[in-house]
N, C-alpha and C positions, 0 to 999 in steps of 0.2 A: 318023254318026248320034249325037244326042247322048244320055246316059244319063237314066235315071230321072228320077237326082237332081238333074240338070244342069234338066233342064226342070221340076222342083220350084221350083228356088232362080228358074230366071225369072221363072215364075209367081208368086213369092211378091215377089218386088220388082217386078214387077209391079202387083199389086195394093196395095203399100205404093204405088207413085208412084200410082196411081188417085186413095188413102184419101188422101194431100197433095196433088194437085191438087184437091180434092173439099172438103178444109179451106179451102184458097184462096179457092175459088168461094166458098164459105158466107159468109168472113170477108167478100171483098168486096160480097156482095149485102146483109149487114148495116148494112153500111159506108153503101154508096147507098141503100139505102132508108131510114136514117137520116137523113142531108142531106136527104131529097128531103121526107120527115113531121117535120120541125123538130126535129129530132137524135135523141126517139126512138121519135114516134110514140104510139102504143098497143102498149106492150111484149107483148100476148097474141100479135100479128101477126107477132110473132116467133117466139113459142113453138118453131114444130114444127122450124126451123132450128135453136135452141139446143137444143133437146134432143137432135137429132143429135149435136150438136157433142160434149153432154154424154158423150153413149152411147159415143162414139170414148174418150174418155178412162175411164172405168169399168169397160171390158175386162182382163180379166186378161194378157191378150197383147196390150196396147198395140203397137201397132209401133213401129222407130226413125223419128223424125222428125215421127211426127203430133203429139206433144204441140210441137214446137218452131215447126211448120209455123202450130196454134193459137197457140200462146203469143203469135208475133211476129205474126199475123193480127188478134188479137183487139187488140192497142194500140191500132189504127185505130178500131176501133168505140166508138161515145158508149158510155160506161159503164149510162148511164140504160136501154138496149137490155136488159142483163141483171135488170130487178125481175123479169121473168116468171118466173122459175128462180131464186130466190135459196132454196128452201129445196135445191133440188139443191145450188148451190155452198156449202152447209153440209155435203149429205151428205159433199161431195167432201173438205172437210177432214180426213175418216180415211184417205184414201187413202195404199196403202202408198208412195208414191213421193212424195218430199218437192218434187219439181218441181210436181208438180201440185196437191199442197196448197197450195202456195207462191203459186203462181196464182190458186186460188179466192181464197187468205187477203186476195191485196192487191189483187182483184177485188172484194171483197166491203170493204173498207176503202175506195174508193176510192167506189163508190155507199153508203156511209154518210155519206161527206162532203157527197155531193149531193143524197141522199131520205134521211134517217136512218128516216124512218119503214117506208119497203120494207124496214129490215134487222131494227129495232125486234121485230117479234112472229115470225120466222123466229129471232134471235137467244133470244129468252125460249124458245121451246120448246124448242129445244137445249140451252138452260140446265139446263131439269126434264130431261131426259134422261140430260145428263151428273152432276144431282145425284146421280141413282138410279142411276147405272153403268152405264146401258143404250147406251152410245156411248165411244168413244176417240176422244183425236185427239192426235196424235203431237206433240204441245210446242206447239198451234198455238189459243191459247183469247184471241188478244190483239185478235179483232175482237166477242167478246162481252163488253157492256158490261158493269163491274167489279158496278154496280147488279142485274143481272140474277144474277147467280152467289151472290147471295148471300140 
């Protein structure tokens, strides 16, 4: 019969493969439903899925794997998908783990290249934030325009 703790550590990898299968799913229904609304639709329609997405990373108990399972899920999807959330993947930039900042940072670099304007006023208020010290972000200030900080 196995112990406690034996059927603890199941359960909990367990529900880790759930939480990356469950990334998977997301990544790829972002994916198709992109192609299928002309890469990326009406980004609100997206919404309630990136916010999941979001809410998986924002945990203080990230699991191993989910941020990786995202990271390499989210390539596939048009970038244009993420305006819905772009003041999120601002929050995300103080995050204590430099993977994931790392993520938002060239997330959010990457649809400034293609809407600069979805970053445009998400950017400026972060700016007054960080003027008045009400925010950190761990070495990671290089996707708000030099114009804005100052």
């Amino acid at each position: 019969m196995p112990h406690s703790s034996d059927s603890n550590l199941l359960e909990d990898h367990t529900k880790v493969h759930v939480i990356i299968e469950m990334v998977k799913a997301y990544c790829t229904h972002l994916q198709l439903a992109a192609q299928s609304s002309g890469q990326a639709g009406v980004p609100e329609d997206h919404m309630p899925i990136l916010l999941k997405l979001l809410q998986l990373l924002s945990g203080d108990s990230m699991a191993p794997g989910v941020f990786q399972a995202l990271s390499s899920g989210t390539r596939e999807i048009p970038v244009l998908v993420w305006r819905a959330v772009v003041p999120q993947l601002f929050a995300l930039l103080a995050h204590e783990d430099s993977g994931v900042w790392g993520w938002a940072h060239e997330l959010l670099q990457r649809l400034e290249q293609l809407d600069p304007a979805a970053v445009l006023y998400p950017a400026l208020v972060e700016s007054k934030r960080i003027s008045k010290g009400s925010s950190q972000y761990p070495g990671q200030l290089g996707i708000i325009p030099s114009f804005c900080l100052s």
